[in-house]
N, C-alpha and C positions, 0 to 999 in steps of 0.2 A: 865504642868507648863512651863512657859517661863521664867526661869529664865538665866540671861544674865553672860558672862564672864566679868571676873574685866576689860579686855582690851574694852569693849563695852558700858561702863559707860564712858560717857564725861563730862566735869563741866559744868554745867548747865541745864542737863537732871532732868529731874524728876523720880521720884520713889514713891514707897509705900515700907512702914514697918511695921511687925506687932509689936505693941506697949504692949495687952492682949491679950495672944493664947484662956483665957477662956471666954473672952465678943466677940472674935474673932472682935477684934478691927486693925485697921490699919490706921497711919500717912502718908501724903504728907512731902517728904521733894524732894528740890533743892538739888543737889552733887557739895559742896566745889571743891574738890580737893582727892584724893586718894597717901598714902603713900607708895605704894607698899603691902600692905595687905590690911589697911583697909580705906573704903571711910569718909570723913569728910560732912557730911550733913546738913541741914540748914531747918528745918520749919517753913510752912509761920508767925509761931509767934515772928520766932526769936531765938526757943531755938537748940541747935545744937548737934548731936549724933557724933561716928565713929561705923561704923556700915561694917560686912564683905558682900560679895558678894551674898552669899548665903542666907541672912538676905534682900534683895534687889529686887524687882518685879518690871514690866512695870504698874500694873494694880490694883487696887483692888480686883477685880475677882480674878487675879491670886495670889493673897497673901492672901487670905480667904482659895482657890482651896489648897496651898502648908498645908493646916492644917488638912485637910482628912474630 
């Protein structure tokens, strides 16, 4: 798993998140801006999360892989 420290997310990076652990589904979102815990995120539809670090992958592989 690669998942990234809060300090290694910059605004404007992309991400993946998993959305259903049981469809073993995962969203594209852009990152807002981060509050000190947790990132402010933006999907290409428009609709917007805050989502923590841990919750946060480079890859779709890798956010499928983080569910076992």
């Amino acid at each position: 798993m690669n998942k990234m420290d809060a300090k290694e997310w910059k605004a404007g990076d992309t991400c993946f998140v998993i959305v259903n652990k049981k469809k073993r589904q995962s969203m594209e979102y852009k990152v807002l801006s981060f509050d000190g815990r947790y990132y402010f995120l933006e999907s290409r539809t428009g609709s917007r999360i805050n989502a923590s670090p841990s919750r946060m992958f480079r890859s779709k592989e890798d956010a499928a892989a983080s569910l076992g």
